[in-house]
Steps between C-alpha positions, in 0.01 A plus 500: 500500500165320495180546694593157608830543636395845674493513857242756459117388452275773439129421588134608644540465875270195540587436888467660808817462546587708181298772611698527821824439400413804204363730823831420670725579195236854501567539871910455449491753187223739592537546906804323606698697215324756382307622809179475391159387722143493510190457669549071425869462529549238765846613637545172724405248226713711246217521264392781246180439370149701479115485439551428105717253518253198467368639194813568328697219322859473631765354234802389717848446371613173707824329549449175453781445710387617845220289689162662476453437912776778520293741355769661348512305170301842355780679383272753265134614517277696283141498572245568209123556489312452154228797444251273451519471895466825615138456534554250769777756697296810441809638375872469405807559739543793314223683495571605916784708288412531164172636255453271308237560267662520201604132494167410695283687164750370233319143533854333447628166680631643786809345762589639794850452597675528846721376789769474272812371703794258468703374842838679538708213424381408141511879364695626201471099360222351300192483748366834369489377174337183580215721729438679166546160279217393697322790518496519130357121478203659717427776314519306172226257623250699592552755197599787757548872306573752737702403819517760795619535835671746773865506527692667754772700573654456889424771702283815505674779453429738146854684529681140485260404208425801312774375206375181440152573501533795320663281230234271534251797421613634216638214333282210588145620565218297378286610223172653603324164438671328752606791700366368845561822798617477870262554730483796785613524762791325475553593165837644390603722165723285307583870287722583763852627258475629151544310219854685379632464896526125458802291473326119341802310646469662874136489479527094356701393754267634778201271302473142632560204322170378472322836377786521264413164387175577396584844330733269251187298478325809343334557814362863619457684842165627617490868604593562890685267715337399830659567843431150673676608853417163714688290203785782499469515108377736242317330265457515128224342276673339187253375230585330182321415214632155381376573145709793432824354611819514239551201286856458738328547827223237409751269402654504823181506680348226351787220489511184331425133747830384563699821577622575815 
């Protein structure tokens, strides 16, 4: 299949419109299913959305098929904010969670990734891989090297966890160059099981898709998760260098025009 016979359309969100209909698909995912809120979730409009969003660029996976008036022709959202912008935000999203001074000193072009969601109805098809198609077109163009973000596990509670971030820890943990740190108080020890106590296949299958995604991507963990109790998540800070990648994994990441 061709970008042109797609139903999909991957772009910038250039509307207001967009930027709704991307808040609502954030609201469905992150409060309605989830259970998440915050201090800018507006429960009646069925919007999740906060102070950084204006800054942040919001690529939007759209079905050309549903009218745009609808606002529900977002179907997948990832919002992304270039380093180079951080001096107009006064920080990045993560930095409420994370240390970040390791990437902040390495003087690398920087991309904060977040909001990651897809509606229920088009998971386990191809919009993921057209979110990270496009995501990949981004990151090409403005000669992006280390990509970064939280990711989170649902719910808050270290006995349910302790596997997979355990796994996460000893077999995934950034080098020290790159090895951002959760922040007190709401910092939890990732080191929670030994090593030898593990079990990869329990401890995999506890890992969601998306952090998986970027581990096969050659991406890294920072050290500590963070306890983020009003969003009912434990979060994660995944960081990739897009230089280091395997031959395989760049070839997937960075597709030829015309696939689909």
């Amino acid at each position: 299949m061709t970008a042109e016979d797609s139903p999909y359309l991957v772009r910038i969100a250039t509307t207001p419109q967009d930027l709704t209909a991307a808040q609502r698909l954030r609201y469905e995912v992150f409060v309605a299913e989830l259970g998440g809120d915050g201090p800018l979730v507006d429960h009646a409009a069925r919007l999740e959305r906060d102070e950084l969003d204006p800054w942040f660029d919001h690529l939007v996976l759209v079905d050309r098929r549903v009218d745009p008036a609808s606002l529900a022709h977002v179907i997948g959202a990832y919002r992304v904010l270039p380093g180079d912008r951080r001096a107009q935000t006064g920080r990045f999203y993560s930095e409420s969670e994370y240390d970040l001074g390791p990437l902040l000193a390495s003087g690398r072009r920087l991309l904060e990734l977040g909001r990651s969601c897809v509606h229920a109805d088009h998971r386990g098809g191809t919009a993921m891989f057209h979110l990270w198609n496009g995501l990949a077109d981004y990151v090409l163009e403005r000669g992006i090297e280390v990509l970064f973000g939280v990711a989170s596990f649902h719910g808050t509670d270290p006995v349910a966890l302790a596997g997979p971030l355990s796994w996460l820890y000893h077999h995934h943990l950034a080098p020290p160059g790159m090895r951002v740190r959760a922040l007190p108080p709401e910092r939890m020890e990732m080191d929670l099981v030994p090593a030898e106590g593990l079990d990869r296949k329990t401890a995999m299958a506890a890992i969601p898709a998306l952090i998986k995604a970027y581990l096969r991507l050659g991406g890294f963990v920072g050290d500590g998760a963070w306890v983020d109790r009003p969003f009912n998540t434990t979060d994660v800070c995944l960081v990739m260098d897009t230089g280091q990648m395997s031959a395989r994994h760049r070839d997937f990441y960075i597709r030829k025009k015309g696939q689909a």
